[in-house]
C-alpha positions as CSV (number, residue, x, y, z in Angstrom):
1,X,-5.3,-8.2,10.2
2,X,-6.4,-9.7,7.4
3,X,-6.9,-7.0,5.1
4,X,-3.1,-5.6,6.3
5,X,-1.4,-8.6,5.0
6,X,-3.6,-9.3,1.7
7,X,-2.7,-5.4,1.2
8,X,1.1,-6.0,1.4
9,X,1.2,-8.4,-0.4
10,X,-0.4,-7.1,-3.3
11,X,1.1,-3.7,-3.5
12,X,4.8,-5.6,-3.3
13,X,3.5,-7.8,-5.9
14,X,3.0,-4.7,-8.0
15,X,6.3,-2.8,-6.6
16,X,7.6,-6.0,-7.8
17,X,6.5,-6.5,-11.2
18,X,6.9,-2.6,-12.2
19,X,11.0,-3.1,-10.4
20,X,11.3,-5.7,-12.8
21,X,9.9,-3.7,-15.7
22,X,12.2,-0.6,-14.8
23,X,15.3,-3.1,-14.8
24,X,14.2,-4.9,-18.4
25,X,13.5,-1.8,-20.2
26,X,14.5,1.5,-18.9
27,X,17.7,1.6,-17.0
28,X,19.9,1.0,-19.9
29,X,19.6,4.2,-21.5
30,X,20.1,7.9,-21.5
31,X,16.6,9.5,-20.7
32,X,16.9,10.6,-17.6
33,X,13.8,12.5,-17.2
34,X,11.7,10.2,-18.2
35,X,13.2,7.6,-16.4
36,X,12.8,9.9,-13.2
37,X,9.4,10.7,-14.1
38,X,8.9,6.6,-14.4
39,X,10.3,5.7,-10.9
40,X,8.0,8.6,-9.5
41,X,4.7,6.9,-11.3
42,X,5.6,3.7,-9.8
43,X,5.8,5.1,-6.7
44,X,2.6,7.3,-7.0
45,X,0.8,4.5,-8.7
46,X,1.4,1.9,-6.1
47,X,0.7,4.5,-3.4
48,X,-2.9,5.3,-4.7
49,X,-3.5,1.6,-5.5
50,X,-2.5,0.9,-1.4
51,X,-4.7,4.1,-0.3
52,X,-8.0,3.3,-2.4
53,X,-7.4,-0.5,-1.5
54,X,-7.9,0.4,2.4
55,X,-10.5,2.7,2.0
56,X,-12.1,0.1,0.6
57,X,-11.8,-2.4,3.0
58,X,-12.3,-0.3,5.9
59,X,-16.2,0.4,4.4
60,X,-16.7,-3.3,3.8
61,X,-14.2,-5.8,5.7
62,X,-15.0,-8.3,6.9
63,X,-18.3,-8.3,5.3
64,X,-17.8,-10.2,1.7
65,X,-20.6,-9.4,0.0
66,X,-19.0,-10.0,-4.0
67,X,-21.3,-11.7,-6.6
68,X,-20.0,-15.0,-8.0
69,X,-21.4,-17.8,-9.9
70,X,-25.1,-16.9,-8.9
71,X,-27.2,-15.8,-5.9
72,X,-24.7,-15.0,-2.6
73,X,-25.4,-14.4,0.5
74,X,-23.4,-12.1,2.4
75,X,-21.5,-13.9,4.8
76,X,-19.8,-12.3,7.7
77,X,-16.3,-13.7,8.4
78,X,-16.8,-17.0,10.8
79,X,-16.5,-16.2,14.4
80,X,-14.9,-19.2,16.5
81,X,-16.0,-20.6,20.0
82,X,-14.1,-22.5,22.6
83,X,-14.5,-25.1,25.0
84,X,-12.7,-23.5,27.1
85,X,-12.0,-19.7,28.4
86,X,-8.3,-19.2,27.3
87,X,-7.9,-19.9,23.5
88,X,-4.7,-21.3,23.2
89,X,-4.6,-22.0,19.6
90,X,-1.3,-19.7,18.0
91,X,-2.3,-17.2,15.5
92,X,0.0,-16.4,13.4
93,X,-1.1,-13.3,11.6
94,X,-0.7,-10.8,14.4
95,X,3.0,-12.1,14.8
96,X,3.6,-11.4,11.1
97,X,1.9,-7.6,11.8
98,X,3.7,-6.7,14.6
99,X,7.2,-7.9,13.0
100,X,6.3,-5.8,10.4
101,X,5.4,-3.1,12.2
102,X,8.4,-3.2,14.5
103,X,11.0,-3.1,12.1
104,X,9.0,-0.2,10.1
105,X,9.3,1.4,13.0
106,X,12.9,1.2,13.5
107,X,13.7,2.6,9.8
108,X,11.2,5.3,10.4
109,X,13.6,6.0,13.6
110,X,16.4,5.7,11.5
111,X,15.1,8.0,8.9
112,X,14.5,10.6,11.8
113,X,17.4,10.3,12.8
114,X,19.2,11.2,9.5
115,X,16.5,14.3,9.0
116,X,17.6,15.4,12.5
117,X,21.2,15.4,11.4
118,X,20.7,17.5,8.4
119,X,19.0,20.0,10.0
120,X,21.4,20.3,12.9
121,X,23.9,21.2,10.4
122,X,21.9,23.6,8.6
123,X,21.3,25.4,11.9
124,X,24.8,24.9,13.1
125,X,26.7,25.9,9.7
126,X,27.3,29.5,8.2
127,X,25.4,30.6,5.7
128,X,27.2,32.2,2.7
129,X,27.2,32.6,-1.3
130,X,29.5,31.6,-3.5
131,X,29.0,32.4,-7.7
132,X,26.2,34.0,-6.9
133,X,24.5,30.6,-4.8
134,X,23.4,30.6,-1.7
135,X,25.6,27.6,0.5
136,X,25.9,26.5,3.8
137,X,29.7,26.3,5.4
138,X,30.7,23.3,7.4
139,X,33.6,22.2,9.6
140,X,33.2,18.2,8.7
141,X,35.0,16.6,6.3
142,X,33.2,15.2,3.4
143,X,31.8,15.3,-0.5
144,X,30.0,18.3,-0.8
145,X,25.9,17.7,-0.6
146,X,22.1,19.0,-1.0
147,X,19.0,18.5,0.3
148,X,15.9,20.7,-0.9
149,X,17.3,24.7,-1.2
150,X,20.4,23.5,1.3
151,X,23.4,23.5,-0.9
152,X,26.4,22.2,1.8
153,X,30.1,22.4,0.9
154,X,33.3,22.4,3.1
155,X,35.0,25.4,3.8
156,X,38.5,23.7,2.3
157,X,36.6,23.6,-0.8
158,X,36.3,27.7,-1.6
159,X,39.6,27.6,-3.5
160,X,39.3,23.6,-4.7
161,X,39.4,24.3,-9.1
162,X,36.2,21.7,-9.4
163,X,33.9,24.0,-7.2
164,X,32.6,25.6,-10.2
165,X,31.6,22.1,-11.3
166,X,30.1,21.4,-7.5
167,X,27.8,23.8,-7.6
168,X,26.3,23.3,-10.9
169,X,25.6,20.0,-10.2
170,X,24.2,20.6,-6.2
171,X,22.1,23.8,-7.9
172,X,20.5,20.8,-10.1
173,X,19.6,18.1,-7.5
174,X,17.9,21.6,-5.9
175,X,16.5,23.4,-8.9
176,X,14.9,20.2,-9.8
177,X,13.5,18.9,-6.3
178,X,15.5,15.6,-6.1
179,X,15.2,15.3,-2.7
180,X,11.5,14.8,-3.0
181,X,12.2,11.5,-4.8
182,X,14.7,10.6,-2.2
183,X,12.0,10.9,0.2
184,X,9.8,8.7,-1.9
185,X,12.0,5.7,-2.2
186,X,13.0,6.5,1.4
187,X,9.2,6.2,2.9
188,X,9.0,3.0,0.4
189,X,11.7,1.5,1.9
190,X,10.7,1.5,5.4
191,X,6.9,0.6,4.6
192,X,8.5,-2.6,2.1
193,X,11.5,-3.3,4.0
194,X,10.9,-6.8,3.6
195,X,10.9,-6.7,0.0
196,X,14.1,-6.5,-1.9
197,X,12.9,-4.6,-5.3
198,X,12.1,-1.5,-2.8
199,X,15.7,-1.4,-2.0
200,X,16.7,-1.7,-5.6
201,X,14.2,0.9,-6.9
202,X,16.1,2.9,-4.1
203,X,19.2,2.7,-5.4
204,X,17.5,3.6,-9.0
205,X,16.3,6.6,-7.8
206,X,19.4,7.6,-6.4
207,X,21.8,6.8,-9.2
208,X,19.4,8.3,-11.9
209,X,19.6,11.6,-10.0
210,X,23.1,11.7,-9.8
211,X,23.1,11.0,-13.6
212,X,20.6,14.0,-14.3
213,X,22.7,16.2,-12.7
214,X,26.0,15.0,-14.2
215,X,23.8,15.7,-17.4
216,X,23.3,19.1,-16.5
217,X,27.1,19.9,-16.1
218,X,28.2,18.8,-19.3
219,X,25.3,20.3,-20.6
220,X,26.4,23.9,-19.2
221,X,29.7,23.5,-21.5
222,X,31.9,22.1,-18.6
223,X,34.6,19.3,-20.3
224,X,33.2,15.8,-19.5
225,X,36.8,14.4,-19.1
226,X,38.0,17.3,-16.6
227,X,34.7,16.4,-14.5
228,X,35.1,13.0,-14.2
229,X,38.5,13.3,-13.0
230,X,36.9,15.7,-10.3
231,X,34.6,13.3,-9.2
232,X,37.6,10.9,-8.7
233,X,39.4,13.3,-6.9
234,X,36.4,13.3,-4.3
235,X,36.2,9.9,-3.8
236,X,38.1,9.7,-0.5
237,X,35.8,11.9,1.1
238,X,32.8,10.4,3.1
239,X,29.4,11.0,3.0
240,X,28.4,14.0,5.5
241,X,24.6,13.0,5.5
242,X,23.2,10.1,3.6
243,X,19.8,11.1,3.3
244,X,21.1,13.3,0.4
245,X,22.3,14.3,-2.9
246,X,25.9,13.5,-2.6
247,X,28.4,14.9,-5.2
248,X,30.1,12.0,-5.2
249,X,27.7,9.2,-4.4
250,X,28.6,6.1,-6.0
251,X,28.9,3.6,-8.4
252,X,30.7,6.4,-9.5
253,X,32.4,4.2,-12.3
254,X,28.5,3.4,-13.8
255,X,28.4,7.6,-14.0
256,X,31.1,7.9,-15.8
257,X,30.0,4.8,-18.4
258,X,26.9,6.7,-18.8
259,X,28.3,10.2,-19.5
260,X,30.4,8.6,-21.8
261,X,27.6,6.4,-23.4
262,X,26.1,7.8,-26.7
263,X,22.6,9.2,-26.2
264,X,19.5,6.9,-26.8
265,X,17.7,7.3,-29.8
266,X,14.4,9.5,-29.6
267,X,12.2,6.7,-30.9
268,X,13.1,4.6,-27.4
269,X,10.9,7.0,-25.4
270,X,8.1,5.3,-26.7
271,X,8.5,2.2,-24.8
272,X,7.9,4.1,-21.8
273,X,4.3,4.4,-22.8
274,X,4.0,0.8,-21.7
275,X,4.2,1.2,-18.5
276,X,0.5,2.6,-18.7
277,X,-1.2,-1.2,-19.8
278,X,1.7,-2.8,-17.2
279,X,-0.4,-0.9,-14.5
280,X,-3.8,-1.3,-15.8
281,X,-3.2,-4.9,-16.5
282,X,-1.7,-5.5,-12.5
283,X,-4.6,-2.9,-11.3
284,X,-7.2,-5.9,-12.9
285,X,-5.3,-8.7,-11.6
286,X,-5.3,-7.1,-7.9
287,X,-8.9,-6.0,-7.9
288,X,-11.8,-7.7,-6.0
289,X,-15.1,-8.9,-8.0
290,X,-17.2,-6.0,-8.4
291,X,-19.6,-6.2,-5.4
292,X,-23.2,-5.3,-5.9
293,X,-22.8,-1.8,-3.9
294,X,-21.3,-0.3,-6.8
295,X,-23.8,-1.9,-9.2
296,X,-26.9,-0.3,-10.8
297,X,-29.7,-3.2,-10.2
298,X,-32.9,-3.3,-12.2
299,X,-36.2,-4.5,-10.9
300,X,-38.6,-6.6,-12.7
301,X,-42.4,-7.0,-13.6
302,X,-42.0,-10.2,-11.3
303,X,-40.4,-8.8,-8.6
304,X,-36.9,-10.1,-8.8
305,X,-33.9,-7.3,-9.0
306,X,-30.8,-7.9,-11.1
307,X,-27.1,-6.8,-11.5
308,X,-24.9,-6.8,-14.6
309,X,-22.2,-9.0,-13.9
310,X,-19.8,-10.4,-16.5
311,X,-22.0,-9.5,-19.1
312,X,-25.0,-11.1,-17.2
313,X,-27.6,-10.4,-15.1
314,X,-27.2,-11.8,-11.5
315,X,-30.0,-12.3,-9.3
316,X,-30.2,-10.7,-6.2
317,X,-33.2,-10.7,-5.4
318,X,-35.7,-13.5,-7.0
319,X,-39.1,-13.7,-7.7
320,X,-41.2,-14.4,-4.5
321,X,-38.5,-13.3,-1.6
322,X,-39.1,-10.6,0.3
323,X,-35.7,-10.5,0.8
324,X,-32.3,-9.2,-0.9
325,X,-28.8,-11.4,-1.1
326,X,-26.8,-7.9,-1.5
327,X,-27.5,-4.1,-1.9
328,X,-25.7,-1.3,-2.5
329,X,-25.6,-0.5,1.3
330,X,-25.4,-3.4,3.8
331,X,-27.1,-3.2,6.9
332,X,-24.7,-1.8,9.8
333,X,-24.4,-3.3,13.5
334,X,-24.7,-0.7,15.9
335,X,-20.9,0.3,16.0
336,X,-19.7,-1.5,12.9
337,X,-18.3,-4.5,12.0
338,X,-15.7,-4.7,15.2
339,X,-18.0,-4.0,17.5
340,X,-20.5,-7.2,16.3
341,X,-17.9,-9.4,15.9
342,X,-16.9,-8.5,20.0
343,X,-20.6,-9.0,20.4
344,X,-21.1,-12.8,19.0
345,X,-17.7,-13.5,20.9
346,X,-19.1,-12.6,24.3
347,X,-22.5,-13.8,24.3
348,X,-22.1,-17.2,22.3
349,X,-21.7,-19.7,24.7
350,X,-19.8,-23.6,24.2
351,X,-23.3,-25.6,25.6
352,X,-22.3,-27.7,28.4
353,X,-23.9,-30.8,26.8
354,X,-21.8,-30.6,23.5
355,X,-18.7,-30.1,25.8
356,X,-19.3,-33.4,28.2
357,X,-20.4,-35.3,24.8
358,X,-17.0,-33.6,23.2
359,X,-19.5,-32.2,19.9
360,X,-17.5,-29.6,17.9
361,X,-17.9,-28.9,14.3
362,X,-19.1,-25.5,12.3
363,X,-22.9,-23.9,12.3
364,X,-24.2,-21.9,9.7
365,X,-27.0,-19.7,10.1
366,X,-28.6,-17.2,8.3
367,X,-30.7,-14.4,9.4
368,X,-32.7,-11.5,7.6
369,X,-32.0,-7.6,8.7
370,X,-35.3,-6.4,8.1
371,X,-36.0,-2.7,6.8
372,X,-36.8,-1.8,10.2
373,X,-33.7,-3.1,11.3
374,X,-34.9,-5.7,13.0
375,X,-33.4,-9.6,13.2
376,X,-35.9,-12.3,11.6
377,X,-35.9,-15.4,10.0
378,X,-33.1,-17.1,12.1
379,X,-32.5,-20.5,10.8
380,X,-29.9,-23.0,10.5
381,X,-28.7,-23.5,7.3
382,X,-25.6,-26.6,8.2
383,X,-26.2,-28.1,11.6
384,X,-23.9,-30.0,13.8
385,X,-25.8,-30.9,16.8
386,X,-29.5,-30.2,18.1
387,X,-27.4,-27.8,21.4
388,X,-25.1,-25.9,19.2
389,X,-27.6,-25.2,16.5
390,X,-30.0,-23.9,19.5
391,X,-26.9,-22.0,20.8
392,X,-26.1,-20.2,17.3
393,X,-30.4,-19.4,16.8
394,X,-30.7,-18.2,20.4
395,X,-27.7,-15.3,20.0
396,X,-28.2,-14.5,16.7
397,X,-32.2,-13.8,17.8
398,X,-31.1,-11.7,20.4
399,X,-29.2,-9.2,18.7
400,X,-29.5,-5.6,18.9
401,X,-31.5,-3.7,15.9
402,X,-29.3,-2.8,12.8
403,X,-29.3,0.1,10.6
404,X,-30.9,-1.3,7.6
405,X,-29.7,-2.2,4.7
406,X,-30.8,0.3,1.4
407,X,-31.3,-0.3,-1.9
408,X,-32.4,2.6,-4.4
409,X,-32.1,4.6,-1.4
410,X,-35.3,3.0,0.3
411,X,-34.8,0.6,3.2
412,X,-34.7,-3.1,2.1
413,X,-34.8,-6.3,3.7
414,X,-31.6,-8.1,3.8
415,X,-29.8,-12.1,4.6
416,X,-26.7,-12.5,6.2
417,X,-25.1,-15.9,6.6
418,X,-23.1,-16.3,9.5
419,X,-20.7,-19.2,10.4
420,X,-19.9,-20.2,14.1
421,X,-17.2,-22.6,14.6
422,X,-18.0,-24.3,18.0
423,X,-13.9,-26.2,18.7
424,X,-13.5,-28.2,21.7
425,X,-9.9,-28.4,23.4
C-alpha cells in the first residue's frame, strides 16, 4: 500500500514539474515536431521511471535495508499487536487505494467504451476511396475524423469544396501515428486522474496534433486563408468519436493564431535539450539512497567489509562480528516478505499480564539469519516490559529457517531489527 502511494506521488510530482516546463517553454512556438516528440518523452520518461520504481520495490519492500549516517541494520517494517481480536483502529491508506483504483477504473470503462464505438463504425461503415485514399462512409452527422489507418468522412461531404483539404490533413494524423499519442495521454489520464497537469498535457497533445497537421496542409500549397475559413465552416458539426483526430477539434481560434504566427527561429530548438538535466535532476531527487545490494563491498585484513557511500567507506560489517548489517542479497522468509509479515501477525500474542496491567508500548528486537538459514542471537534491543519482551524473543525464536542471506555469492550471516508494537484498546 505503501509503496502504491509513495509511487504516485512521485511520478505526478514529476508529470508535474515536466507539465510545468512544457507550458514555460515550449508551447509558444512553432516546432511542432519537436514539441510532439517532447510530450512523448515525458510520457515515456515518467512511464519507465513508474515501471523500474516497482520493480524495485517489489524485490525489496518492505525490507529497508539503505545505508545512512553509519552502520544500519536492516529493519523490517513494524508489525502491530492488539489487545484485542478485532483491530478497530481506521487506516486510511487502503481507502485512499481503492478510491483511486475505483475511479481508474471507471475511465478505463469509459475509454472502452469510446474504442468500442470506433470500431462499431468501422465495421458498420462502407469502405471507399476518394483521391486515391482509402475512407470509411458514414451515415452520422459530424466533422470528418481518424484514428490509426481509419480515415472517416460523411457521405454529404464527397461534393463539399474543402474535402481536398480534409483529407490531407486526416492522411497526416494517420501517416504520422497520432493516435498513438492520443492513446498515451489517454492511459495517463486515467492512471493520474487526480492530477490536473495530466489533463492539461492531454489537451497539449491534442492541440499540437491538430497544429501538425494544419502544418502539413499549408505546407502541400493549399491557401492558409481559404482553409481556415473551412475549418469555420465545420464548426457546427459535432464530434462523431472523441477518442480521435477530429478535423475540427477545437480551440480552433488558437489554430488559426498559430498558422498565422511567424515561424520560430531555428536557434529556439535548442532549449529543448533541457528537458534532458530537468529529468536527470527529478530522477536524483525521486531516487532512494543507494542500498548496499547494488554496492561492490571490500573486505579487509581485519575482517571488517566496506561500501563506498558518498564518497566514503561504510561499515557493514566491523572488525570482530561474525555478522553483516546489509548484503547484496537479504535473507528471504520462506514465501517472501507477505507471507512473514502474516506469520508474526498470527503467532505474536498480546500477554495476558500486560493486558490486566494495561502495558503497551513498542519492542525492538534483533535477530541474526545465520548462513544456514537458521534464527540466532535473539535479543531485545528497546524493551517495554519483562512479558512483552519475552513475547517478541519467544516468536521471533521460533521462526521457520530462511534462505540465507549472500554476500560475494557465498552465504553470510545476517541481523535484522524488527519492531513489534504491542497497543492496548
Amino acid at each position: 500500500m505503501v509503496g502504491i502511494i509513495t509511487l504516485l506521488i512521485k511520478t505526478n510530482v514529476m508529470l508535474a514539474a515536466l507539465c510545468l516546463l512544457y507550458l514555460a517553454l515550449f508551447r509558444r512556438d512553432t516546432f511542432f515536431s519537436w514539441r510532439r516528440a517532447s510530450l512523448l518523452f515525458i510520457y515515456v520518461f515518467v512511464a519507465t521511471y513508474a515501471i523500474a520504481s516497482n520493480m524495485q520495490w517489489s524485490i525489496a519492500s518492505p525490507i529497508a535495508g539503505s545505508v545512512d549516517q553509519g552502520i544500519t541494520a536492516v529493519w523490517l517494517q513494524a508489525v502491530e499487536v492488539g489487545a484485542t481480536v478485532e483491530d478497530t483502529t481506521m487506516n486510511i491508506k487502503p481507502i485512499v487505494i481503492n478510491i483511486w483504483l475505483a475511479v481508474t477504473a471507471l475511465l478505463a470503462l469509459r475509454l472502452l467504451w469510446q474504442l468500442g464505438t470506433i470500431f462499431w463504425l468501422a465495421w458498420k461503415s462502407e469502405a471507399g476511396v476518394v483521391e486515391g485514399v482509402k475512407v470509411r462512409f458514414t451515415e452520422e452527422k459530424g466533422s470528418p475524423f481518424s484514428f490509426f489507418h481509419w480515415i472517416f468522412i460523411n457521405k454529404n461531404m464527397l461534393n463539399d469544396p474543402c474535402l481536398h483539404e480534409v483529407l490531407l490533413h486526416e492522411r497526416t494524423h494517420v501517416r504520422q501515428w497520432h493516435s498513438v499519442d492520443v492513446m498515451l495521454s489517454e492511459v495517463c489520464t486515467i492512471l493520474c486522474w487526480f492530477n490536473p497537469f495530466a489533463w492539461i498535457l492531454r489537451r497539449e497533445v491534442r492541440v499540437n496534433l491538430e497544429y501538425l497537421a494544419d502544418q502539413s496542409v499549408v505546407d502541400k500549397g493549399n491557401d492558409a486563408r481559404t482553409y481556415q475559413y473551412h475549418l469555420l465552416a465545420l464548426t457546427y458539426q459535432g464530434s462523431v468519436a472523441t477518442l480521435s483526430n477530429n478535423f475540427n477539434v477545437l480551440p480552433l481560434k488558437q489554430r488559426i493564431k498559430m498558422m498565422n504566427k511567424e515561424r520560430s527561429k531555428s536557434i529556439g530548438r535548442l532549449k529543448y535539450l533541457l528537458l534532458l538535466p530537468v529529468c536527470a535532476l527529478l530522477f536524483m531527487m525521486s531516487s532512494t539512497p543507494v542500498s548496499a545490494q547494488s554496492t561492490k563491498s571490500t573486505t579487509h585484513p581485519d575482517g571488517s567489509v566496506t561500501i563506498k557511500y558518498g564518497g566514503k567507506d561504510m561499515v557493514i560489517k566491523a572488525a570482530g562480528e561474525d555478522f553483516y548489517q546489509v548484503v547484496e542479497e537479504m535473507p528471504q522468509f520462506p514465501g517472501g516478505v507477505k507471507a512473514l509479515m502474516d506469520y508474526l501477525k498470527t503467532n505474536v500474542k498480546y500477554p495476558e499480564a500486560a493486558k490486566a496491567a494495561k502495558i503497551e508500548g513498542r519492542v525492538t528486537t534483533s535477530f541474526i539469519v545465520g548462513e544456514d538459514g537458521v534464527i540466532r542471537d535473539v535479543k531485545v534491543l528497546r524493551s517495554v516490559s519483562p512479558e512483552l519482551d519475552a513475547e517478541a524473543i519467544r516468536v521471533m525464536s521460533s521462526m521457520p529457517k530462511w534462505e540465507p542471506g549472500k554476500q560475494d555469492g557465498k552465504p553470510v550471516p545476517v541481523r535484522y531489527t524488527v519492531p513489534i508494537n504491542f497497543k492496548g484498546q
